[in-house]
C-alpha positions in Angstrom: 95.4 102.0 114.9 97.4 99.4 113.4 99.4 96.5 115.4 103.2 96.0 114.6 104.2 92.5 114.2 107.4 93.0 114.2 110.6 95.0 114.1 113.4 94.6 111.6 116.8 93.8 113.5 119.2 97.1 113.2 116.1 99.5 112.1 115.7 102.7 113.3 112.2 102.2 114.9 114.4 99.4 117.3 116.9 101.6 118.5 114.5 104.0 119.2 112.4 101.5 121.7 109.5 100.4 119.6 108.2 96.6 120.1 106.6 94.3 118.6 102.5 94.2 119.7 103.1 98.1 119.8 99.8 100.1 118.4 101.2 102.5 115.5 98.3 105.4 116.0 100.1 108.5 114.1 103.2 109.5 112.4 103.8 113.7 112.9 100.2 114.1 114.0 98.6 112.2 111.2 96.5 109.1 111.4 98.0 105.8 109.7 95.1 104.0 108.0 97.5 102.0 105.8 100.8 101.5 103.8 100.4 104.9 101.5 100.0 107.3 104.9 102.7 104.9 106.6 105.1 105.7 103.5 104.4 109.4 102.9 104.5 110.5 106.7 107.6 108.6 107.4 109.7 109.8 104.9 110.8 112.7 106.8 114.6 112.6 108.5 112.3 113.1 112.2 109.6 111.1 112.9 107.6 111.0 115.8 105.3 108.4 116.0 102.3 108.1 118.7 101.8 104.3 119.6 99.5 102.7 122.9 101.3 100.4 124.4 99.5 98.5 127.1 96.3 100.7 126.7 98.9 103.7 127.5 99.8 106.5 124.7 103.6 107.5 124.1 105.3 109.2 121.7 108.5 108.1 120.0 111.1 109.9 118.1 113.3 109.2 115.7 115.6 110.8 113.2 117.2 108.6 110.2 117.8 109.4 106.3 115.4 111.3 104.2 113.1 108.2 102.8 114.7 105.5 105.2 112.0 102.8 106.3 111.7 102.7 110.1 111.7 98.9 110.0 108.0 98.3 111.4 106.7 95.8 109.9 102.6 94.6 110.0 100.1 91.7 109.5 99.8 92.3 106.1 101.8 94.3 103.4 99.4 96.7 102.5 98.4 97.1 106.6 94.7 97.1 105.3 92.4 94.5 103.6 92.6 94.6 99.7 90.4 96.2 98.2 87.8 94.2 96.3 85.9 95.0 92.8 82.7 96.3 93.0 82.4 95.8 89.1 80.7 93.2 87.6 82.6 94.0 83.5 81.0 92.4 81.0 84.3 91.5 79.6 85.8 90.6 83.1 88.4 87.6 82.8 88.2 86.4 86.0 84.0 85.7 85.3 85.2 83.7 82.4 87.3 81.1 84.8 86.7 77.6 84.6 85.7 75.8 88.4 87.3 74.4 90.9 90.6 76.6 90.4 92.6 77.6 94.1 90.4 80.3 95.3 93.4 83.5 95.2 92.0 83.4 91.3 88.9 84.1 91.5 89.8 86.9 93.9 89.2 90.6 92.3 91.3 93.3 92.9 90.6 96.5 92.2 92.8 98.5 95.1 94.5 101.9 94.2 97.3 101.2 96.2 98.5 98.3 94.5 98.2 100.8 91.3 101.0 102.9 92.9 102.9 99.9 94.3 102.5 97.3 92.0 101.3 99.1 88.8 97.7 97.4 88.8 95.1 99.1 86.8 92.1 100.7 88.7 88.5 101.6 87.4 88.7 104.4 90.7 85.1 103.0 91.4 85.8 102.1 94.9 86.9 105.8 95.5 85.2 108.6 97.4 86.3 112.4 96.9 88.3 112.5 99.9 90.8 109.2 98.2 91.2 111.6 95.2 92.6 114.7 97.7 94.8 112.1 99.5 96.2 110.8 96.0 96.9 114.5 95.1 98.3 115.3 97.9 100.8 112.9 98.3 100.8 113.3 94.2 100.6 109.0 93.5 101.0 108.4 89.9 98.2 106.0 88.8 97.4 103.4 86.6 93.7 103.5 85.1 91.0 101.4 83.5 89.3 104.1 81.6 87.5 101.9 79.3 85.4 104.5 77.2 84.8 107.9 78.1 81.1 107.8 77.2 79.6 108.2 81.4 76.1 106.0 80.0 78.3 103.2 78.2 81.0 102.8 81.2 78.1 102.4 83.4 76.8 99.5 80.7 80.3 98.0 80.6 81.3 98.1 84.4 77.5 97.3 85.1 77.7 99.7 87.9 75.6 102.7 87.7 78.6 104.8 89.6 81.3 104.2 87.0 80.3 106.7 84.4 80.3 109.5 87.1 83.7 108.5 88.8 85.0 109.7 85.4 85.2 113.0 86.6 88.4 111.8 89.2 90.4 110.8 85.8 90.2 115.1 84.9 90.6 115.9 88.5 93.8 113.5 89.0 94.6 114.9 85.3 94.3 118.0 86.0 96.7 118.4 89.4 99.6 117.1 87.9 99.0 113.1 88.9 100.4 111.1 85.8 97.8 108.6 84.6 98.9 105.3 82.1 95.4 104.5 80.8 93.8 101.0 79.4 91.3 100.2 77.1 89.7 96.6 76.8 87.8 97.2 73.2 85.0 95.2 72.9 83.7 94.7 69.6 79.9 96.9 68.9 80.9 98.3 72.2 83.5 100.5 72.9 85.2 100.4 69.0 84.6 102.7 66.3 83.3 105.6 67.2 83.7 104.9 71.1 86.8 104.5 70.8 87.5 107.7 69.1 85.2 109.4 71.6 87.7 108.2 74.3 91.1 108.7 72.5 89.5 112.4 71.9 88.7 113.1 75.7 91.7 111.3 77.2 93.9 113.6 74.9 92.2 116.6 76.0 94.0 115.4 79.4 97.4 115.8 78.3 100.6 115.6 78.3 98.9 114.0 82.1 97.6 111.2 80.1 100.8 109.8 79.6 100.1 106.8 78.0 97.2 104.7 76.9 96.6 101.0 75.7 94.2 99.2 73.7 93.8 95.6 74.0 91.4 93.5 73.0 89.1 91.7 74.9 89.9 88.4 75.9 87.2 85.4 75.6 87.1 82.2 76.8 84.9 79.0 76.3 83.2 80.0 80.2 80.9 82.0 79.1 77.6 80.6 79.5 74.8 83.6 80.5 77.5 86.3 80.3 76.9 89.3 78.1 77.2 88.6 74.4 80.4 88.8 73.3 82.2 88.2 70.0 86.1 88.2 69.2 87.5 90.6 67.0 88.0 89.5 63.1 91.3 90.3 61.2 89.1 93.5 59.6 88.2 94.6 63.3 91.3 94.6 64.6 92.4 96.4 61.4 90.0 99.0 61.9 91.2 99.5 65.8 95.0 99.9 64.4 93.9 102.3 62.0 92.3 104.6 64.2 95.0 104.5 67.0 97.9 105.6 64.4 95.1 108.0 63.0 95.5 109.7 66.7 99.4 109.2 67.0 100.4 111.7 64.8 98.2 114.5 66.4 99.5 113.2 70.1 102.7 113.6 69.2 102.3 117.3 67.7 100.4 118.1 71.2 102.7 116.4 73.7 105.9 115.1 72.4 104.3 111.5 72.3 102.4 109.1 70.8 100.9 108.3 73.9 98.3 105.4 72.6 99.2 102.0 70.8 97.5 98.9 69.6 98.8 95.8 71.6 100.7 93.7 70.0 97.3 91.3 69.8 96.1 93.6 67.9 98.7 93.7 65.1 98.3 89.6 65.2 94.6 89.4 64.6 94.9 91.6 62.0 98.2 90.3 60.4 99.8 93.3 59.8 103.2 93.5 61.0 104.4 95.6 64.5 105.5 98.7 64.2 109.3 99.4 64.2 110.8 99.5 67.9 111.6 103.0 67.7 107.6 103.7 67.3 107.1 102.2 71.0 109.5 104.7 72.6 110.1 103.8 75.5 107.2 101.1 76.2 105.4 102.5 78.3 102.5 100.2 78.1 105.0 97.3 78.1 103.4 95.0 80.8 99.9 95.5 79.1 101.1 93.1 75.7 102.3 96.8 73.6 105.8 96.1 72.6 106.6 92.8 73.8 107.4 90.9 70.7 108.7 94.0 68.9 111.3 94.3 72.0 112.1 90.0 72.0 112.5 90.2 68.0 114.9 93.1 68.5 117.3 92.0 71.7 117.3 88.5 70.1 118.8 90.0 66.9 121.2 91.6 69.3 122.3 88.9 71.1 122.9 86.6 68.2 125.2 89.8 66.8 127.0 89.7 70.0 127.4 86.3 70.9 130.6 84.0 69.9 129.3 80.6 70.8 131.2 77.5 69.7 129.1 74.7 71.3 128.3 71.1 69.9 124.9 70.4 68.1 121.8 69.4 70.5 118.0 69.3 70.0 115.6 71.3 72.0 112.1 72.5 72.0 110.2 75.2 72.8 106.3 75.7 73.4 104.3 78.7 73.4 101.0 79.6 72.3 99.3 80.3 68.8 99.9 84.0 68.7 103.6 84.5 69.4 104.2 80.8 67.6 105.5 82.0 64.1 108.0 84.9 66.4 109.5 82.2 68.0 109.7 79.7 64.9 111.4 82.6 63.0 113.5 83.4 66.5 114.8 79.4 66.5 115.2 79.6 62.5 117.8 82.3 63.1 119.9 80.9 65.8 120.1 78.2 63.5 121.2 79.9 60.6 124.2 81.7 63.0 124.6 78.1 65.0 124.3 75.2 63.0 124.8 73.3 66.3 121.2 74.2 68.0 118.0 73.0 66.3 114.7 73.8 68.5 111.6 72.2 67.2 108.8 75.2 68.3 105.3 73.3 69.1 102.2 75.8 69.5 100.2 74.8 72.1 96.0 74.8 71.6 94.5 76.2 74.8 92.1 73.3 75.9 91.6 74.4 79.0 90.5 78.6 78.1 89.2 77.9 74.5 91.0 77.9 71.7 90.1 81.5 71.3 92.5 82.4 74.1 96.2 82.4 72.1 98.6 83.8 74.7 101.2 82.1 75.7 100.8 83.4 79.5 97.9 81.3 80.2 99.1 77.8 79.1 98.6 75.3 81.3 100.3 72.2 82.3 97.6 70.2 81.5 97.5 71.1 77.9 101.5 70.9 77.3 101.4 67.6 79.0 98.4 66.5 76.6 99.9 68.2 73.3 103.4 67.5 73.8 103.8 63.7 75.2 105.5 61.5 72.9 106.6 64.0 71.0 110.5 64.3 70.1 111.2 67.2 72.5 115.0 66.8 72.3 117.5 67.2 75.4 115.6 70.1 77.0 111.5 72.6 76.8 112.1 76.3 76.7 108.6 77.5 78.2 107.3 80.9 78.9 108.3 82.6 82.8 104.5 84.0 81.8 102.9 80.7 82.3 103.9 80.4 85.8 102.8 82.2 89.2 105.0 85.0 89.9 107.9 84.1 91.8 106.8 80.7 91.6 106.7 77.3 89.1 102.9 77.1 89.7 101.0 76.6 86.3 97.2 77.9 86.5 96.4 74.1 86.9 98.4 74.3 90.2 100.9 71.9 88.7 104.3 72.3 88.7 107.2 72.5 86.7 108.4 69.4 88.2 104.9 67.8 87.6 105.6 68.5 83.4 109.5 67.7 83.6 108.4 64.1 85.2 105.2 63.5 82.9 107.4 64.3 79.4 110.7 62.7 80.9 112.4 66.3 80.0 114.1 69.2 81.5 112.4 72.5 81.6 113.7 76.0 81.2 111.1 78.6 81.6 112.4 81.6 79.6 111.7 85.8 80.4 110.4 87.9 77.3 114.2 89.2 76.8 116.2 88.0 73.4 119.0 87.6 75.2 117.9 85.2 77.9 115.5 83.3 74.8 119.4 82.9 73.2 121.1 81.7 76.4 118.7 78.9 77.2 118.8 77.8 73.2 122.4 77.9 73.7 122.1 76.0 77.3 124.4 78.6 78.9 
């Protein structure tokens, strides 16, 4: 039984009598253990739902639009605690954190139903048999952390000796229709070369299922001490890892209609070899996982300086990003130049002090280091930043400073900017 905290004004579940402090027991007969059976019971136009109220059960009914929230609302989002980790990766970010960070960081998720709600990726470790029949059955399209296909390696990798065996709920899911987008971390002498083409092999006996699949390399930072031996990938690596992914393209595409795996854009960028054409990312599937990303900024930015007519005066801005997108974004600001003599942006790449300089991305900048990097520098009227360097819906860096914090420490207005060419244009252009 879950508690309902409240009612939302006009809902369906408050003109039908429910109350806040209410006990939500069952919807149409079936227990509610959390938000996926809440959703997929009450999406029916009649709903009964069995509550206690005052240690007494009743049953309410209520009839509203196919899909239609009742309006109950609950302590927390997902009516349930989140579901923690109960890996301990070798490559795991999260291990590789620096102290004394706020706390929510050092948290690890690894809940299925923030796969289906949020698009998180999952190693399905925390799930029994009977999770698998409920995610069938109310047929939840999933995001997975597959990793390598090899049962005796995952085991090494996830350093849990149940990983390699809950491998079997990828073909199961696979096989009764769920749709799986699939990630890879590649480890160098781990889960490359022949690994890797052990686990493009399996994963494509899967579809079409398999819908997609990523491959991104592992991420290391200078927090490493007693971890398991890791190195970063060299430009001839990386090369290697490209190779073999368009290697399996061409036969995925024969076979499903897709390409279904690509090389994140990392990739391409460690081994200096330029992305593929936009056209080759279809419909970037893999998008939020780094696949695409610049490809798509490169394009809509071309766009937007073909459709814009502006006429504004000359000013001087900057803009600040990390190491790996830094020549993209100096070529970005070289061209609205070229078509608008009247903006200059000086691009700075910022050196990640806090991570280690291995770690190039311009999502985990912090405030700390463009403070450091950039004061006294001639930053001009205005800093484009990255949206990616600050807390979702927030202007949190990972330092816990703020936007405000950098604005009053380098005496300059920030913009942070989205990954869209158009919106990178706009705050060039001030508009």
């Amino acid at each position: 039984m879950i508690k309902i905290k409240s009612i939302i004004p006009g809902s369906p579940a408050l003109k039908a009598g429910v109350r806040p402090g209410d006990l939500l027991n069952k919807i149409n007969g079936s227990s509610i253990s959390d938000v996926l059976d809440y959703m997929f019971y009450s999406a029916e136009c009649n709903v009964r739902l069995d509550i206690i109220r005052d240690g007494s059960e009743i049953s309410v009914t209520i009839e509203k639009n196919e899909y239609d929230d009742l309006g109950l609302e609950f302590e927390t989002f997902l009516m349930d605690k989140k579901q923690s980790c109960r890996n301990k990766c070798v490559f795991c970010f999260i291990d590789q954190m620096p102290p004394g960070m706020r706390e929510s960081l050092y948290f690890k998720d690894d809940d299925t139903r923030l796969s289906f709600l949020q698009g998180n990726y999952v190693t399905l470790t925390n799930l029994e048999q009977s999770d698998i029949n409920r995610i069938i059955k109310m047929k939840l399209n999933m995001n997975v952390s597959v990793h390598t296909t090899n049962p005796e390696l995952r085991n090494k990798m996830m350093c849990n000796r149940f990983a390699g065996e809950k491998l079997d709920f990828i073909r199961q899911l696979a096989e009764n229709g769920i749709n799986l987008n699939c990630q890879i971390v590649c480890c160098p002498e781990l889960n490359d070369g022949d690994e890797l083409r052990r686990t493009l092999r399996d994963l494509g006996e899967l579809m079409p299922n398999i819908t997609s699949i990523a491959v991104v390399p592992v991420g290391l930072t200078k927090f490493r001490k007693g971890l398991y031996p890791l190195t970063p990938f060299s430009k001839e690596l990386a090369g290697e890892v490209i190779d073999m992914i368009e290697e399996f393209q061409q036969p995925f595409m024969e076979k499903s209609g897709s390409r279904t795996v690509f090389a994140s854009d990392e990739f391409y960028l460690l081994a200096e070899r330029e992305l593929p054409a936009l056209e080759e990312y279809e419909d970037f599937p893999q998008y939020e996982n780094g696949v695409g990303m610049i490809r798509s900024l490169v394009d809509e930015f071309g766009r937007a300086v073909m459709d814009s007519q502006w006429t504004g005066e000359y000013h001087k801005l900057s803009a600040a990003t990390g190491y790996s997108a830094y020549e993209t974004i100096k070529n970005l600001a070289d061209i609205a130049h070229r078509h608008f003599p009247g903006i200059e942006c000086t691009v700075y790449p910022i050196r990640n002090d806090f991570f280690g300089e291995s770690i190039t991305v311009a999502g985990l900048i912090t405030a700390g280091d463009l403070i450091a990097q950039l004061k006294g520098k001639d930053l001009g009227e205005r800093l484009l930043i990255s949206k990616a360097m600050l807390r979702s819906g927030e202007d949190v860096f990972l330092d816990d400073l703020t936007v405000s914090d950098v604005e009053k420490a380098l005496g300059i207005r920030i913009i942070a900017v989205e990954n869209d060419g158009y919106d990178l244009l706009d705050a060039m252009m001030d508009i």
